[in-house]
C-alpha positions as CSV (number, residue, x, y, z in Angstrom):
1,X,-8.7,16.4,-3.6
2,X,-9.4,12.5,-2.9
3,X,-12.3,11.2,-0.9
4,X,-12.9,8.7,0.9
5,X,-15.5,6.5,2.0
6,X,-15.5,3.2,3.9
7,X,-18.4,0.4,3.9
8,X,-18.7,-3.1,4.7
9,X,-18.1,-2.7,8.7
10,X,-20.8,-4.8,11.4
11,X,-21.2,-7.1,14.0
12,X,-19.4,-10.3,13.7
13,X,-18.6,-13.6,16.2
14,X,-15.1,-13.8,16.7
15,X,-13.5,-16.3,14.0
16,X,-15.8,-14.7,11.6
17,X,-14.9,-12.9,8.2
18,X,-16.0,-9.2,7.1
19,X,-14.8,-7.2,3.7
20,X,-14.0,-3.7,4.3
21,X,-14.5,-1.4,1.1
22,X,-13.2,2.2,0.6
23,X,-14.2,3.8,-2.5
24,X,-12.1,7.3,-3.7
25,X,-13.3,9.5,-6.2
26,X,-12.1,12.9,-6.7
27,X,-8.6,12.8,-7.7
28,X,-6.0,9.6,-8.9
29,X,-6.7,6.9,-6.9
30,X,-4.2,4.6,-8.7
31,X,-1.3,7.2,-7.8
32,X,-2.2,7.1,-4.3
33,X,-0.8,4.4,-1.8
34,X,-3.5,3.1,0.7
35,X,-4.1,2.2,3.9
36,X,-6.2,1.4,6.7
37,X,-5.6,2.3,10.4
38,X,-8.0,1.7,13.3
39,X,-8.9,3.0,16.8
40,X,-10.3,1.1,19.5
41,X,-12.9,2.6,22.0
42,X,-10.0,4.6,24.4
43,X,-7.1,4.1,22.1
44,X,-5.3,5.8,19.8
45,X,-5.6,5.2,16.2
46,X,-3.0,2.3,14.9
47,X,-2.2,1.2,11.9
48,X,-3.3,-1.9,10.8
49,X,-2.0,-2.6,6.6
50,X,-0.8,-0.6,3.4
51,X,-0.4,-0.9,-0.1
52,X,1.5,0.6,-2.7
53,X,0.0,2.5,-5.7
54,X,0.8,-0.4,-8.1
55,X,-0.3,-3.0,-5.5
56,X,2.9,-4.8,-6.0
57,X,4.1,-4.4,-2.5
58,X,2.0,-5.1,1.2
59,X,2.7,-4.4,4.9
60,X,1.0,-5.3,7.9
61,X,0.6,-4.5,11.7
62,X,1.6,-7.8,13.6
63,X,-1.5,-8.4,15.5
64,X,-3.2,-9.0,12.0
65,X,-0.4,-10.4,9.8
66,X,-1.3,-13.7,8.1
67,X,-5.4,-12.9,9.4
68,X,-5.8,-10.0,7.5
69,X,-5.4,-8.9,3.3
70,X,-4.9,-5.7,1.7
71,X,-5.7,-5.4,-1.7
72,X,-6.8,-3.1,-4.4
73,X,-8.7,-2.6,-7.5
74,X,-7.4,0.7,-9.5
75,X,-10.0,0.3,-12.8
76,X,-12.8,0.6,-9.3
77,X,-10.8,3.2,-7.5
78,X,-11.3,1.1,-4.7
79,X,-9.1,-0.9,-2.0
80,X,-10.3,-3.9,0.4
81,X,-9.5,-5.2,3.7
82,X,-10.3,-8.9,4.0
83,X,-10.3,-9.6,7.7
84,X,-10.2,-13.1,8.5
85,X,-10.6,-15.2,11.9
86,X,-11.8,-12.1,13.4
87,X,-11.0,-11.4,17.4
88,X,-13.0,-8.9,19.9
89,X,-9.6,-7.2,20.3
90,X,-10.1,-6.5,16.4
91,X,-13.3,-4.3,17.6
92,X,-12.3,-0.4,16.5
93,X,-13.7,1.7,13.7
94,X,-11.5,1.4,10.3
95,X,-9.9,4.4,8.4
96,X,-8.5,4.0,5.0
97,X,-6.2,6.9,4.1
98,X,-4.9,7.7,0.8
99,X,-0.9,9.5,0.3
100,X,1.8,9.9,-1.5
101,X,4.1,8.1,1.0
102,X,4.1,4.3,1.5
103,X,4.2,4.4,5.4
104,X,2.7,3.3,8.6
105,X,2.6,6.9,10.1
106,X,-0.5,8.5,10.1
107,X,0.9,11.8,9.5
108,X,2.2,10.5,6.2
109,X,-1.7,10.3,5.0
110,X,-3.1,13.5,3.1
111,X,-6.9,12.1,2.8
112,X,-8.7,10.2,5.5
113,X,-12.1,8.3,5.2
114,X,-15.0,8.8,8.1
115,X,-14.6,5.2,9.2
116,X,-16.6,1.9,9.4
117,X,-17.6,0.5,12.8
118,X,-16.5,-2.9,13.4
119,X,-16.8,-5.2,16.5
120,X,-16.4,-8.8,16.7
121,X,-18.5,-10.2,19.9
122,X,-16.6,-13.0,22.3
């Protein structure tokens, strides 16, 4: 059993940086792919970036493709979104999700964090 817990969400201007953290403990992080999702106030949840286990191998949503970094640090059992040139369309509370599949679907995911709030004022 994996958990999950994200930190480093806030208010930010848009064109401002944040660092998303999730920290796992409870099972083998570094055999675990990762990734984060979000969901926008009347939306449904959307994935946003994922990692392999071994790190060697990123994807990302469009809308944050060359703004946005997934990366992750298996001796911390953590992983990191580095959000970059932030928009108010960005605004959504973040999920990582841990599984055993390297996929954007959310149904692929067996462990889900509780979220961090972000929004990114205009």
């Amino acid at each position: 059993q994996v958990q999950l817990v994200e930190s480093g969400g806030g208010l930010v201007q848009a064109g401002g940086s944040l660092r998303l953290s999730c920290a796992a403990s409870g099972g083998i992080f570094s055999k675990h792919n990762m990734a984060w999702f979000r969901q926008a106030p009347g939306k449904e949840r959307e994935f946003v970036a994922v990692i392999t286990w071994t790190g060697g191998s990123t994807y990302y949503a469009d809308s944050v493709k060359g703004r946005f970094t997934i990366s992750r640090d298996n001796a911390k059992n953590t992983v990191y979104l580095q959000m970059n040139s932030l928009k108010p369309e960005d605004t959504a509370v973040y999920y990582c999700a841990a599984g055993p599949i390297y996929s954007r679907t959310q149904g692929q995911y067996d462990y889900w964090g509780q979220g961090t709030q972000v929004t990114v004022s205009s």
